[in-house]
C-alpha positions in Angstrom: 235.0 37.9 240.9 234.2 35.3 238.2 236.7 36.5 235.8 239.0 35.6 238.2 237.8 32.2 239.2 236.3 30.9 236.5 238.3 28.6 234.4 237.1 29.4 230.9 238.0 32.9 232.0 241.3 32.0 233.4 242.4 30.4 230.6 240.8 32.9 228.1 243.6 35.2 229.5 245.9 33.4 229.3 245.4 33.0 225.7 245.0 36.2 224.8 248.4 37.0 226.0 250.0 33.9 224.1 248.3 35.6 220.6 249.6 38.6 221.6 253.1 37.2 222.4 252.7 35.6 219.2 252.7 38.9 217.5 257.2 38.9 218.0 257.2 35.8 216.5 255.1 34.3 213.5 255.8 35.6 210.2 253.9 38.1 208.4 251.6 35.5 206.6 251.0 33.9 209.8 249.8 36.8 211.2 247.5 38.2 208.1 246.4 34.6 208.8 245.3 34.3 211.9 243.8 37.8 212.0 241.2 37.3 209.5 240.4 33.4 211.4 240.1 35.8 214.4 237.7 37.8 212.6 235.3 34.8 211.0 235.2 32.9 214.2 233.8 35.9 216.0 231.2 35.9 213.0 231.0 32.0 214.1 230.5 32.7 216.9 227.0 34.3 216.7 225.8 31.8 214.6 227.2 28.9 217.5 224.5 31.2 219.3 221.7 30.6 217.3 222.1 27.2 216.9 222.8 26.6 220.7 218.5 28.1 220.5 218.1 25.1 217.3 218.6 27.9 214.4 220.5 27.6 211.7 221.4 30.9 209.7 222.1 30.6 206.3 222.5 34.5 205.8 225.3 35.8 208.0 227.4 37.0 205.3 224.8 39.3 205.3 226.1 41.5 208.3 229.9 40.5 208.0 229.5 42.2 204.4 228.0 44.8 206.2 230.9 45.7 208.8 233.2 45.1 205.9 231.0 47.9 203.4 230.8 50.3 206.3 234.6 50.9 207.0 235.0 51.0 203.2 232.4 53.6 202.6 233.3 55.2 205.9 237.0 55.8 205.1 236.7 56.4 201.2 233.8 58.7 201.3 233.6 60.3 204.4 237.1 60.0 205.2 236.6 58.4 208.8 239.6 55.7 209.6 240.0 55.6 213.3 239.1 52.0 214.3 236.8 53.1 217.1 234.6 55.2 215.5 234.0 52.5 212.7 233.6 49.9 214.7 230.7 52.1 216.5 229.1 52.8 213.3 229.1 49.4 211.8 227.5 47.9 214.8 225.1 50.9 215.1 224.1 49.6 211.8 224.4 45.8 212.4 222.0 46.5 215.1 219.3 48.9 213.1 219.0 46.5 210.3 219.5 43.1 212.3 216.0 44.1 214.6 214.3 45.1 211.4 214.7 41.6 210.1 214.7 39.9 213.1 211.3 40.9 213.8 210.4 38.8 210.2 212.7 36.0 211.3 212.0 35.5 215.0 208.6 34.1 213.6 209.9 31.0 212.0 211.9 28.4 212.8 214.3 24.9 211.1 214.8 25.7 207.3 212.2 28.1 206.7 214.3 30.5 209.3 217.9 29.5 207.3 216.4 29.7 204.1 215.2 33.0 204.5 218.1 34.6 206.6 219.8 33.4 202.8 217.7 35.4 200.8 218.3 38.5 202.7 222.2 38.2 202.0 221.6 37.4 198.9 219.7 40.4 198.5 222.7 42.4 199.9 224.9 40.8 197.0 222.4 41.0 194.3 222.4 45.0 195.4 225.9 45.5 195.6 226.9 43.7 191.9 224.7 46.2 190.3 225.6 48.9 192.1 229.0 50.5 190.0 229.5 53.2 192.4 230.7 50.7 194.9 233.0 48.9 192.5 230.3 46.0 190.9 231.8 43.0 191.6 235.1 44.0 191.5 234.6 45.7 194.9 237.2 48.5 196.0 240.2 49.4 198.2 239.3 50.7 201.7 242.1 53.6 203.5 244.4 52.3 205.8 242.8 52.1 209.5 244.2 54.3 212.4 243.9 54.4 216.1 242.6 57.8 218.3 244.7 59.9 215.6 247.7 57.5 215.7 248.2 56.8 211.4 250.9 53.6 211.7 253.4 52.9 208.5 251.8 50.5 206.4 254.8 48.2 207.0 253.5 47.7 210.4 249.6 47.9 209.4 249.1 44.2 209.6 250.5 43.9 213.4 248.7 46.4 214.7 245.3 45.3 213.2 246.4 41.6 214.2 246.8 43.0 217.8 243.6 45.3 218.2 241.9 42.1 216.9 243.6 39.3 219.1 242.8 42.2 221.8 239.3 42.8 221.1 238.2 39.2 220.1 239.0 37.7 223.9 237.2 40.7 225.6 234.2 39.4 223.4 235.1 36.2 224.4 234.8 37.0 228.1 231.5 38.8 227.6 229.2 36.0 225.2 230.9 33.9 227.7 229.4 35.3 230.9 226.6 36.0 228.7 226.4 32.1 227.8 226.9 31.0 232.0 223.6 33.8 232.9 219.9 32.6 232.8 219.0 34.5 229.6 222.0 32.2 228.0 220.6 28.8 229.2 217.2 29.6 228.0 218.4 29.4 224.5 218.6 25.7 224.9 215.7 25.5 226.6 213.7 27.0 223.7 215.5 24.2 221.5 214.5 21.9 223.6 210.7 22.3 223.9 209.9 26.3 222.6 206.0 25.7 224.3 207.2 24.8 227.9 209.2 28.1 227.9 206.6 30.2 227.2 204.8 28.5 229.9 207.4 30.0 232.0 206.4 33.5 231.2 209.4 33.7 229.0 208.9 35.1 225.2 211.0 32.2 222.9 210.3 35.4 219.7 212.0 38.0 222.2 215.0 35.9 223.1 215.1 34.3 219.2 215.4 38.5 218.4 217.9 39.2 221.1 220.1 36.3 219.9 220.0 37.3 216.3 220.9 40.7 217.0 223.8 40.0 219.0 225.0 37.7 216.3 224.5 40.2 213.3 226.7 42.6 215.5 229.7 39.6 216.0 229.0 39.0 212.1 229.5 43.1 211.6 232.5 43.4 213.7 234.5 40.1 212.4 233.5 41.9 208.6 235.1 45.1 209.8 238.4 43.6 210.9 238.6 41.6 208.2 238.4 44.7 205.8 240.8 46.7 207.8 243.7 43.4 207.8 242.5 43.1 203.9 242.5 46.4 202.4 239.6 45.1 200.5 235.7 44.9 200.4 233.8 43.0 197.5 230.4 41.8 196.9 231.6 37.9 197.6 231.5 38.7 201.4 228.0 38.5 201.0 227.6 35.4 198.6 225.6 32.4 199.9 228.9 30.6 200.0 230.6 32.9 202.1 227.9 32.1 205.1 227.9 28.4 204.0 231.9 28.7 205.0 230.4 29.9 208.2 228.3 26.9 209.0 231.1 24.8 208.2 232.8 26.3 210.9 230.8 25.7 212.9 230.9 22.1 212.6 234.1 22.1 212.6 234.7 23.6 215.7 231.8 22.9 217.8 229.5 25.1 219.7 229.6 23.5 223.3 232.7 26.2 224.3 232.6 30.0 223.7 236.7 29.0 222.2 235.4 26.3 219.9 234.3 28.6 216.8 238.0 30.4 217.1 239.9 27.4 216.9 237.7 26.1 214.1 238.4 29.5 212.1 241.9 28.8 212.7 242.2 25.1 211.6 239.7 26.1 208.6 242.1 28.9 207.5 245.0 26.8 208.0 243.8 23.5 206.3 242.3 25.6 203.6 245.5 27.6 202.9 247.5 24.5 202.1 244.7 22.6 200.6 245.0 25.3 198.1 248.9 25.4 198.0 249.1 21.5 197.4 246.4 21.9 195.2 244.9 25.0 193.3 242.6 23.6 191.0 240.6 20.9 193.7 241.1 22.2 197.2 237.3 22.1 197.7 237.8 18.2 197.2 239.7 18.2 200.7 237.6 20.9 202.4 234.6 18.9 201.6 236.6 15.4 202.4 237.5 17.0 206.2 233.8 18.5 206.5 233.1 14.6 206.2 235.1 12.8 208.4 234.0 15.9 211.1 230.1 14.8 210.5 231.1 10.9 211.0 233.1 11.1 213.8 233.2 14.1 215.5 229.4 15.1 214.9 229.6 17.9 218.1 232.8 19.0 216.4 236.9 19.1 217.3 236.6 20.6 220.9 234.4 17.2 221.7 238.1 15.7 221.4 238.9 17.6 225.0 238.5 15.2 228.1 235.6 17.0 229.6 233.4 17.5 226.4 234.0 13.6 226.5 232.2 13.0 230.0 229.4 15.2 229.2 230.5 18.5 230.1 230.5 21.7 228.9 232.8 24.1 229.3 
């Protein structure tokens, strides 16, 4: 019943069916575009999770690397390319490996927590460099995705991946949403809040820290695996420190009050770096940098504080 009343559901429909609209309209670029902003705000989205709890990761390229590795290996090696079935295995593995280091990291907390979930991705990129049979740091080519035995031209490879995505992004939407509205949700700001009264309340602030880190390594995994299958390509730089610092600076961007706010700062990021780039090749960091400062001095909570009911103190 509450995906019918509520309004963030409502309108998280409606969206959905405007991308997917979309798909008869916007240009090729537009769509290649879009479908790998899709893809990082879903990674941005876990880490909006985290810092709703007053954590800060550092290392998320870590698992979108990950997703992005696994389909490559997957469909070069063992010659698996339906979308499903890689998608199952790269959270599979999102979700071994993210509860092996989660029990390390649900111990610490402010920059000893974002400094170390850094060194692990760096690990990951210091592995994969040296490791030739994956491509070095060149990287390599992944096969072309299909869907329950359906192989589609390569022409028309970028729609359907930009559809499956638009698709599968809003039903995560509606789930970290409802997720977000239940009791285990709130008590991520609660533990940011005062992490000792919480545990007063019978509640285990390292069990919920490790519950939230795994369900953003799987996001992170998942937005890594689209983004390989719209790319074609998987290299080492998906793990680079830089790569989760773009993260962060989504975040900002965006905001974190709204389950929407990470994917329409993906898309504005993507968009504003894409031109910054185009006008200028050689300095486009200079206007990344200059927008990541005027978001920090006036719109500290991020763009979606602009919205009328972020403004009175909502959240919604």
């Amino acid at each position: 019943m509450m995906l019918i009343t509520d309004t963030t559901s409502r309108n998280l429909w409606i969206a959905m069916c405007v991308f997917l609209l979309m798909t008869f309209i916007i240009p090729n670029w537009l769509g290649f575009l879009t479908t790998v902003a899709l893809a990082k705000g879903l990674v941005v989205l876990g880490l909006a999770m985290l810092m709703r709890t007053g954590l800060v990761s550092f290392g998320q390229g870590l698992y979108y690397c990950l997703g992005g590795y696994v389909v490559g290996i997957a469909g070069t090696q063992l010659g698996i390319t339906d979308v499903i079935i890689l998608l199952a295995i790269t959270i599979i593995s999102a979700i071994m490996i993210s509860l092996l280091l989660g029990l390390l990291l649900c111990r610490y907390r402010e920059i000893f927590f974002a400094m170390l979930t850094m060194a692990f991705s760096m690990i990951l990129y210091g592995i994969l460099v040296k490791s030739e049979v994956l491509g070095s740091t060149d990287g390599f080519n992944i096969e072309p995705a299909s869907l329950m035995g359906w192989h589609p031209a390569i022409e028309s490879l970028g729609t359907w991946v930009y559809m499956f995505t638009v698709v599968l992004t809003f039903l995560i939407l509606q789930c970290i949403h409802r997720y977000f509205k239940s009791p285990l949700g709130f008590t991520g700001k609660a533990i940011r809040e005062n992490e000792i009264r919480v545990e007063y309340l019978g509640i285990s602030p390292k069990k919920v820290i490790l519950l939230k880190y795994v369900i953003a390594a799987v996001l992170a995994s998942v937005g890594g695996a689209l983004t390989a299958m719209v790319a074609g390509h998987v290299d080492p730089e998906m793990a680079f420190w830089t790569t989760s610092g773009e993260f962060v600076f989504i975040a900002l961007l965006g905001g974190i009050t709204h389950v929407a706010a990470p994917i329409v700062g993906a898309i504005i990021f993507e968009i504003i770096r894409t031109f910054a780039f185009d006008l200028a090749p050689y300095s486009w960091q200079m206007i990344l940098g200059a927008a990541l400062l005027l978001i920090i001095f006036f719109l500290p909570n991020g763009l979606w504080s602009l919205l009328p009911a972020q403004r009175n103190g909502g959240q919604l």
